[in-house]
C-alpha positions as CSV (number, residue, x, y, z in Angstrom):
1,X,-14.4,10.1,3.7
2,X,-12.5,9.2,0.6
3,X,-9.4,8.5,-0.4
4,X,-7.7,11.4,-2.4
5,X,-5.9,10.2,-5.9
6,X,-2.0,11.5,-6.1
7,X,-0.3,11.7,-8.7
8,X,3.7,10.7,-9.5
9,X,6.3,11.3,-11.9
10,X,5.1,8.6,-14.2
11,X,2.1,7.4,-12.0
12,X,-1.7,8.2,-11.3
13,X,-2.6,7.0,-8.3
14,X,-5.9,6.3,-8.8
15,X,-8.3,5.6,-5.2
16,X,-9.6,1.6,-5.8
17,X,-13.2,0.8,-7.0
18,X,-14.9,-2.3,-7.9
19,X,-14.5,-1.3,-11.7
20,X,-10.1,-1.8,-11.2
21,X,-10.9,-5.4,-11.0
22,X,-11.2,-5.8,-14.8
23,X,-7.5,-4.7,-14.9
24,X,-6.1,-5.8,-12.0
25,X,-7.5,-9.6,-11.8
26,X,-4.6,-11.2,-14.6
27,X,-2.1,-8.9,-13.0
28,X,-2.6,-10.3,-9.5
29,X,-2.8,-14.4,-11.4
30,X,0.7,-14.1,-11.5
31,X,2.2,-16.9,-8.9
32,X,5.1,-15.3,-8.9
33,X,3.5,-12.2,-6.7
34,X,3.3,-15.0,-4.1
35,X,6.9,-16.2,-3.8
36,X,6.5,-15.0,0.0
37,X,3.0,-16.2,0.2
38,X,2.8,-19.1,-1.1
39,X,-0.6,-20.3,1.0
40,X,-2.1,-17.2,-0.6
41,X,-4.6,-17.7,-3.3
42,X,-4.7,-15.4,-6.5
43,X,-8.2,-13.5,-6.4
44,X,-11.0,-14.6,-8.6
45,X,-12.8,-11.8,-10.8
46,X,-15.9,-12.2,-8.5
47,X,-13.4,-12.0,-5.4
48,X,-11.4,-9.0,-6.4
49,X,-14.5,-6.7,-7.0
50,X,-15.9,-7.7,-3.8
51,X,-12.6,-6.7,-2.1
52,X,-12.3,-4.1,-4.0
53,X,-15.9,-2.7,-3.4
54,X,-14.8,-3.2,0.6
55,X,-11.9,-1.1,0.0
56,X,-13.3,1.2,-1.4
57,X,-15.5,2.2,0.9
58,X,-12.7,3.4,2.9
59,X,-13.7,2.7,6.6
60,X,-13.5,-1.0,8.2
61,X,-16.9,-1.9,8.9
62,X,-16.4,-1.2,12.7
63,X,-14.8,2.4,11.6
64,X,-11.2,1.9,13.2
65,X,-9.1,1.9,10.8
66,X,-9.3,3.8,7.4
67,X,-8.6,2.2,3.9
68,X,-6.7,3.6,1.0
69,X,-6.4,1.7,-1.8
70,X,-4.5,3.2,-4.6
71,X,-4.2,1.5,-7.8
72,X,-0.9,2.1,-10.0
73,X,-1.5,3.4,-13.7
74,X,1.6,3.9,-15.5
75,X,1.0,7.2,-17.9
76,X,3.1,5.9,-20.0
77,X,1.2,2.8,-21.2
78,X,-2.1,3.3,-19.3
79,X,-1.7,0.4,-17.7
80,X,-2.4,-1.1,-14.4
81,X,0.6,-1.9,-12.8
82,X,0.2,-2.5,-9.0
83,X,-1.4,-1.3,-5.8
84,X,-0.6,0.5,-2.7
85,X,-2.5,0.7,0.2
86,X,-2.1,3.1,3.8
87,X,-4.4,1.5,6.5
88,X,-4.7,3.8,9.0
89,X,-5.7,2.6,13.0
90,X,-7.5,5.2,15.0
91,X,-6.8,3.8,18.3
92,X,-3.0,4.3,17.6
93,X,-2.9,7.0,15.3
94,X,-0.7,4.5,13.0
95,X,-0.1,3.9,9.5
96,X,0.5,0.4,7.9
97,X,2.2,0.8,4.4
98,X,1.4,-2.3,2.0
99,X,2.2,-2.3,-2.0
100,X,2.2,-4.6,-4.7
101,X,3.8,-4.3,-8.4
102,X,3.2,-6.9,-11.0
103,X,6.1,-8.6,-12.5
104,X,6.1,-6.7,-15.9
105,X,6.5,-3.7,-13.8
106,X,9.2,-4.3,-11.5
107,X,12.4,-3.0,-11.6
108,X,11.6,0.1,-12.7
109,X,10.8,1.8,-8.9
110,X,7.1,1.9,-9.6
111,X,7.2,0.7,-6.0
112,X,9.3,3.1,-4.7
113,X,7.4,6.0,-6.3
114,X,4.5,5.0,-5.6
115,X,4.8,4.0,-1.6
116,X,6.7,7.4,-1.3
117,X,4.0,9.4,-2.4
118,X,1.6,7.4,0.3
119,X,3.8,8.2,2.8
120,X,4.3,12.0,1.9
121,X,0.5,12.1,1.1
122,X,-0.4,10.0,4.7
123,X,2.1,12.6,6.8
124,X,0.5,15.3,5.2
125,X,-3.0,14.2,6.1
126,X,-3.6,14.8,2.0
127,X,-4.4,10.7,2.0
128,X,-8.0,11.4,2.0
129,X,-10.5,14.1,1.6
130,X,-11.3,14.5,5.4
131,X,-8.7,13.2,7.8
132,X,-9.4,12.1,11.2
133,X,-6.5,12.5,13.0
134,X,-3.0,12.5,12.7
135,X,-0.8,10.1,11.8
136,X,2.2,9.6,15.0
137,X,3.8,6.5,13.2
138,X,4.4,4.6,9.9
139,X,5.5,0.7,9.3
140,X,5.3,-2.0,6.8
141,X,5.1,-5.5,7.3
142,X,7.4,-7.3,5.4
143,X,8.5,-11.3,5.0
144,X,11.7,-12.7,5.4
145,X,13.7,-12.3,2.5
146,X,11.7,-10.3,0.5
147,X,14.6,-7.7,-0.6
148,X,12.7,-6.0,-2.9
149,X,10.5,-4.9,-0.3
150,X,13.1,-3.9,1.8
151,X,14.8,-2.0,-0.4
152,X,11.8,-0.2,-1.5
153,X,10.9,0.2,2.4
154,X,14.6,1.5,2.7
155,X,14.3,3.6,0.0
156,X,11.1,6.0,1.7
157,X,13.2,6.3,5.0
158,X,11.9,3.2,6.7
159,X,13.8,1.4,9.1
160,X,13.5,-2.3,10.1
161,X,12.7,-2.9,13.8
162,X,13.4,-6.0,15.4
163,X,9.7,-6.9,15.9
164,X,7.8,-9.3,14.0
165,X,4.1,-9.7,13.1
166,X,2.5,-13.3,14.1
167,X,2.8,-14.1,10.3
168,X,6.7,-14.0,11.1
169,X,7.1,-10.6,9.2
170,X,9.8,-7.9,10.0
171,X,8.4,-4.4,11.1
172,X,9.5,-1.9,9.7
173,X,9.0,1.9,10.8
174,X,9.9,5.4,10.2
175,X,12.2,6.7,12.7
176,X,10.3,9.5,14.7
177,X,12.2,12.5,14.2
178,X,14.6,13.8,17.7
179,X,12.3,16.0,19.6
180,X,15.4,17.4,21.2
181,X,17.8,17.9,17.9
């Protein structure tokens, strides 16, 4: 199974391999990425292309979940400017939503593009080549005071729950739609 590329307005998504690293590595240096995560170190060159190799294969070793990775290239420059990522569990048919734009990028609604055409591409089971089974919910994880998270999270249709992960972050989901309107 592999993870389809999509393509935006001003975007290629492109699926993650070891060979993003190069790009992504002074990107993902930035501190400032952290504000939220402060205990979080920024990846080495060596660490990132072994992440990235893991992602890539698209299946957690154990095979219950599958990984897509994309990795944000604005057309416009031809530049790396981000990640998103859809991890999808197969023992609850859910989707977790995760994305990441580096500072010279934000404020532009790379974020919002992008995560939106995960979503679209994750409901239409278009995420990857092969899908396994459908998709019955989507949610994002998001810290405390991140508001440009929520917003982009607001901005795709999700909705924040009043659950929270054990890191302390808000779940967010995407309302299921009335079976009875």
């Amino acid at each position: 199974m592999t993870t389809a590329p999509l393509r935006t307005e001003r975007l290629d998504l492109e699926p993650v391999s070891a060979a993003h690293a190069d790009e992504m590595v002074d990107l993902l240096a930035d501190r400032a990425l952290y504000a939220f995560y402060a205990d979080e170190a920024s990846p080495s060159l060596d660490d990132l292309r072994t992440r990235y190799s893991r992602w890539a294969a698209g299946t957690s070793p154990d095979g219950r979940e599958t990984w897509c990775t994309w990795i944000l290239r604005d057309r416009s420059s031809d530049a790396c400017s981000g990640f998103v990522q859809a991890t999808v569990r197969h023992d609850d048919g859910a989707a977790e939503l995760a994305w990441v734009v580096g500072t010279a990028y934000q404020g532009r609604g790379f974020a919002r593009e992008a995560a939106g055409a995960v979503l679209d591409a994750v409901l239409a089971g278009t995420h990857v080549d092969v899908p396994r089974q459908p998709v019955v919910r989507i949610e994002a994880h998001i810290a405390p005071g991140n508001e440009p998270s929520e917003r982009v999270a607001a901005a795709i249709g999700l909705v924040p729950t009043s659950e929270h992960d054990p890191d302390g972050e808000r779940l967010w989901r995407l309302p299921r739609p009335d079976p009875s309107a």
